[in-house]
C-alpha positions as CSV (number, residue, x, y, z in Angstrom):
1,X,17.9,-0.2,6.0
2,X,17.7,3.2,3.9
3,X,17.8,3.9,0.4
4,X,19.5,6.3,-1.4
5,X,19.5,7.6,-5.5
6,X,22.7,9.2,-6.6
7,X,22.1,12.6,-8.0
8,X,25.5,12.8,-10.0
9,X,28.0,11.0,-11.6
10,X,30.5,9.5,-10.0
11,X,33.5,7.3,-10.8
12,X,32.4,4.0,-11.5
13,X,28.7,4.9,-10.4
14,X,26.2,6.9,-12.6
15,X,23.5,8.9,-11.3
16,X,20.0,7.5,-10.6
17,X,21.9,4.3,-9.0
18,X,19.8,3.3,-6.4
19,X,22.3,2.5,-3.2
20,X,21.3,0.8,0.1
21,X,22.9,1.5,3.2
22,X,22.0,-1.3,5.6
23,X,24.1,-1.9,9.2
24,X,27.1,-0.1,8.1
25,X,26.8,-1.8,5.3
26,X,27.0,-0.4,1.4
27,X,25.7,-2.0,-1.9
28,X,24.1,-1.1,-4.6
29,X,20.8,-2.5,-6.0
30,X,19.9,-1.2,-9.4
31,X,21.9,0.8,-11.4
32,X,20.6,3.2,-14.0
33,X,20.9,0.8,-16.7
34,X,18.7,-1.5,-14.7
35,X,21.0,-3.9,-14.1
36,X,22.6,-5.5,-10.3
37,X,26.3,-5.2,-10.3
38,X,27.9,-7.7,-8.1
39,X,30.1,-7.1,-5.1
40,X,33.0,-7.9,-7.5
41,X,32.6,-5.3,-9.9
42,X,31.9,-2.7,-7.6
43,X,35.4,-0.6,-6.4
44,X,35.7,-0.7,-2.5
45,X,37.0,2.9,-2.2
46,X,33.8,3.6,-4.6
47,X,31.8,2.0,-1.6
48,X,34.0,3.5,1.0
49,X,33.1,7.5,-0.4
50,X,29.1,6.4,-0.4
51,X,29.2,5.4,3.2
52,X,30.8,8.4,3.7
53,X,28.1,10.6,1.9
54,X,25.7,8.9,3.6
55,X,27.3,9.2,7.2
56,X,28.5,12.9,6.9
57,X,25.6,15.4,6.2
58,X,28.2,17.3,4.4
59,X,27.6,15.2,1.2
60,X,24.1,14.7,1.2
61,X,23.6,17.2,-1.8
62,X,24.9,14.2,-3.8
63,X,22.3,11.6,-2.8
64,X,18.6,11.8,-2.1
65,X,16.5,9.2,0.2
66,X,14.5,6.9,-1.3
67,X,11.2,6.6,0.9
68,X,8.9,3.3,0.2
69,X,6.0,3.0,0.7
70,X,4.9,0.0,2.7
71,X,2.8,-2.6,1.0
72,X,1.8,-3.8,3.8
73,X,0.8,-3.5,8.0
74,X,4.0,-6.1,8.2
75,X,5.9,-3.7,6.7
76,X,5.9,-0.3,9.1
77,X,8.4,-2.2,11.0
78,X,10.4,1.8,13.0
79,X,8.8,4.0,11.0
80,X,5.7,5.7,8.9
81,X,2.1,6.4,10.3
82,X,-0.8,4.4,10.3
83,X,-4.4,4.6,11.1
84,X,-6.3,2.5,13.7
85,X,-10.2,2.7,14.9
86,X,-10.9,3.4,18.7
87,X,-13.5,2.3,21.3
88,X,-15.5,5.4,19.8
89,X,-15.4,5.0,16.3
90,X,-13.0,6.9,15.4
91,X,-10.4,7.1,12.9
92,X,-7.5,7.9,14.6
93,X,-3.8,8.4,12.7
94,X,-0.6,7.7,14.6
95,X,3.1,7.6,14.3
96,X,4.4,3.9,15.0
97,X,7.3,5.6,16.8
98,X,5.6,8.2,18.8
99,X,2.5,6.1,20.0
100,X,2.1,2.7,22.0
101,X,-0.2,0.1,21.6
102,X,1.0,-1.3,17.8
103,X,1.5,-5.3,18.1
104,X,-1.6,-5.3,20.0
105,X,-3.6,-4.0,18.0
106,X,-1.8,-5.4,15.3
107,X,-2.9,-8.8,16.7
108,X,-6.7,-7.6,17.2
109,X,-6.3,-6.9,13.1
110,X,-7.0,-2.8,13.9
111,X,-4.2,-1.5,12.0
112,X,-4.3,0.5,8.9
113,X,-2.5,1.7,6.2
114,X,-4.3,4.2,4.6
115,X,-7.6,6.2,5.8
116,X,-9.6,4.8,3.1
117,X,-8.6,1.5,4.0
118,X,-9.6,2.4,7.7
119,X,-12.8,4.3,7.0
120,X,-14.0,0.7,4.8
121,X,-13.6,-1.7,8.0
122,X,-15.3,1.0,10.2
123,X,-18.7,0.8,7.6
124,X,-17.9,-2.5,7.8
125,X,-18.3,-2.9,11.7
126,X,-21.1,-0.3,11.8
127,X,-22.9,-2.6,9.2
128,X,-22.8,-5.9,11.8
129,X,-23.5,-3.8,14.8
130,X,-27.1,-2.8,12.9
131,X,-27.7,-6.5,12.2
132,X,-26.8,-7.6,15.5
133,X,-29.4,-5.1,16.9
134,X,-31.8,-6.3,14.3
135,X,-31.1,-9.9,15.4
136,X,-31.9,-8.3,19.2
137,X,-35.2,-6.9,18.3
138,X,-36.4,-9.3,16.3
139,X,-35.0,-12.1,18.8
140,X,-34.3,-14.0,15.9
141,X,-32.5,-17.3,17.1
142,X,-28.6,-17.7,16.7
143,X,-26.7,-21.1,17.5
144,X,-24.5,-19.8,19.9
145,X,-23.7,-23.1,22.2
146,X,-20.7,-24.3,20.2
147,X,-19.4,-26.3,24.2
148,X,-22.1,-29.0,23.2
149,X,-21.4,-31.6,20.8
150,X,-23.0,-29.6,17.8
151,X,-21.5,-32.0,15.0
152,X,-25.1,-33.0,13.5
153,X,-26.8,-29.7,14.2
154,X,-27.9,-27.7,10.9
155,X,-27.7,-23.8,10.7
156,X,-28.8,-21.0,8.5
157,X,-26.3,-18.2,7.1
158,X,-26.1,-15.5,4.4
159,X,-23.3,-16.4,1.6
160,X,-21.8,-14.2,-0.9
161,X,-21.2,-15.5,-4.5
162,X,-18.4,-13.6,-6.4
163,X,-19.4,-14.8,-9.4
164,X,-23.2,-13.7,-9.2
165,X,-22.5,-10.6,-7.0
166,X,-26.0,-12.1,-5.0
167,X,-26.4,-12.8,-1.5
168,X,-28.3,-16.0,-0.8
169,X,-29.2,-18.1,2.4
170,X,-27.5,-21.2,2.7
171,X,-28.0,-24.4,4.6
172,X,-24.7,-25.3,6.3
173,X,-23.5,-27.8,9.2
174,X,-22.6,-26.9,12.1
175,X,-19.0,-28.5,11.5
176,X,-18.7,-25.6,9.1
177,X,-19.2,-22.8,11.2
178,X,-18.8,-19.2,9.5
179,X,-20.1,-15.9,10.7
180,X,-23.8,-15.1,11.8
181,X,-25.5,-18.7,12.4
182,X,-29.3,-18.5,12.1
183,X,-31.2,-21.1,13.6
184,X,-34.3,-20.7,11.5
185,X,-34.6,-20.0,8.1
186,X,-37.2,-17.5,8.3
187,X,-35.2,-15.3,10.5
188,X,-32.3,-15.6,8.3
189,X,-34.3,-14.3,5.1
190,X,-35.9,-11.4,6.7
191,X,-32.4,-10.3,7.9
192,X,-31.2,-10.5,4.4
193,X,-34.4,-8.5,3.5
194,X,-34.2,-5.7,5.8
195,X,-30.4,-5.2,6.2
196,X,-29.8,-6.5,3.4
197,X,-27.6,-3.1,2.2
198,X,-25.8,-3.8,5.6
199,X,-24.9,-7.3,4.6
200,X,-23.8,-6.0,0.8
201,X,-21.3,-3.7,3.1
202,X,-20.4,-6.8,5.1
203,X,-19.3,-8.7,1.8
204,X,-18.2,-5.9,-0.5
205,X,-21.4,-6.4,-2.7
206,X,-21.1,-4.7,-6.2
207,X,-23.6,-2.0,-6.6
């Protein structure tokens, strides 16, 4: 599908129109006076001359593409770039129809629209690979045996509250299971204490 806005007058059209060409298909979807003509009102031959401006470059000085901007990853669909974050943590920009590799890492949630939305989840995953090492050095204990029957186990983790903007420990059940699980309390708080600018990255505190 491709949009197109009418630079001149025409018969029964008006310039700024905005006309969408879909399948060999022709329609228009707003008009200039902000209104939706139905397929009734619209002339045939009227529709008949677009397709043809649109088809034959010869007419293309009488309309100009209309290029969206996706709102959203779901949205690329053939074309426009996007951003993705390799194995070295990098930023990498691609073209969806020049590169390989989209719906997969589509499905590992490693797609981007923007660089700035890109550059946040790479702070983001630089942030939990410094706590995980501090968890490492510090060998503070995680619950990590979730094949057991864990239902009446207790566990430790560090919450976010919106409406404070503070980061807390929490006591939770293991039947709630939600990011880092701390086994001890005391390991939990000195985490929060000394990364505790990582974990504002990890939960978009406000500074």
């Amino acid at each position: 599908m491709k949009k197109f806005k009418l630079l001149k007058d025409l018969p029964g059209a008006k310039a700024w129109d905005i006309i969408v060409y879909e399948d060999w298909d022709v329609y228009f979807e707003e008009c200039s006076d902000n209104t939706t003509p139905s397929f009734q009102t619209v002339d045939e031959h009227l529709l008949w001359i677009l397709e043809r401006m649109i088809t034959e470059l010869e007419y293309n000085w009488w309309l100009e593409e209309v290029e969206e901007t996706p709102k959203s990853i779901y949205e690329l669909k053939n074309r426009g770039a996007y951003f993705y974050i390799n194995d070295r943590w990098e930023i990498i920009d691609v073209d969806w129809l020049l590169w390989s590799g989209f719906e997969r890492r589509l499905e590992m949630w490693n797609v981007f629209l923007t660089e700035e939305e890109a550059e946040k989840e790479l702070r983001k995953r630089k942030a939990l690979a410094r706590i995980k090492r501090w968890i490492w050095k510090n060998k503070a204990l995680l619950w990590l045996n979730r094949d057991e029957d864990w239902t009446y186990h207790w566990w430790y983790r560090v919450a976010y509250y919106k409406d404070t903007n503070e980061l807390e420990i929490i006591l939770e059940t293991a039947m709630t299971i939600d990011g880092i699980m701390f086994m001890y309390k005391s390991d939990a708080e000195r985490c929060l204490v000394e990364c505790k600018k990582d974990w504002g990255i990890l939960f978009d505190l406000k500074e």
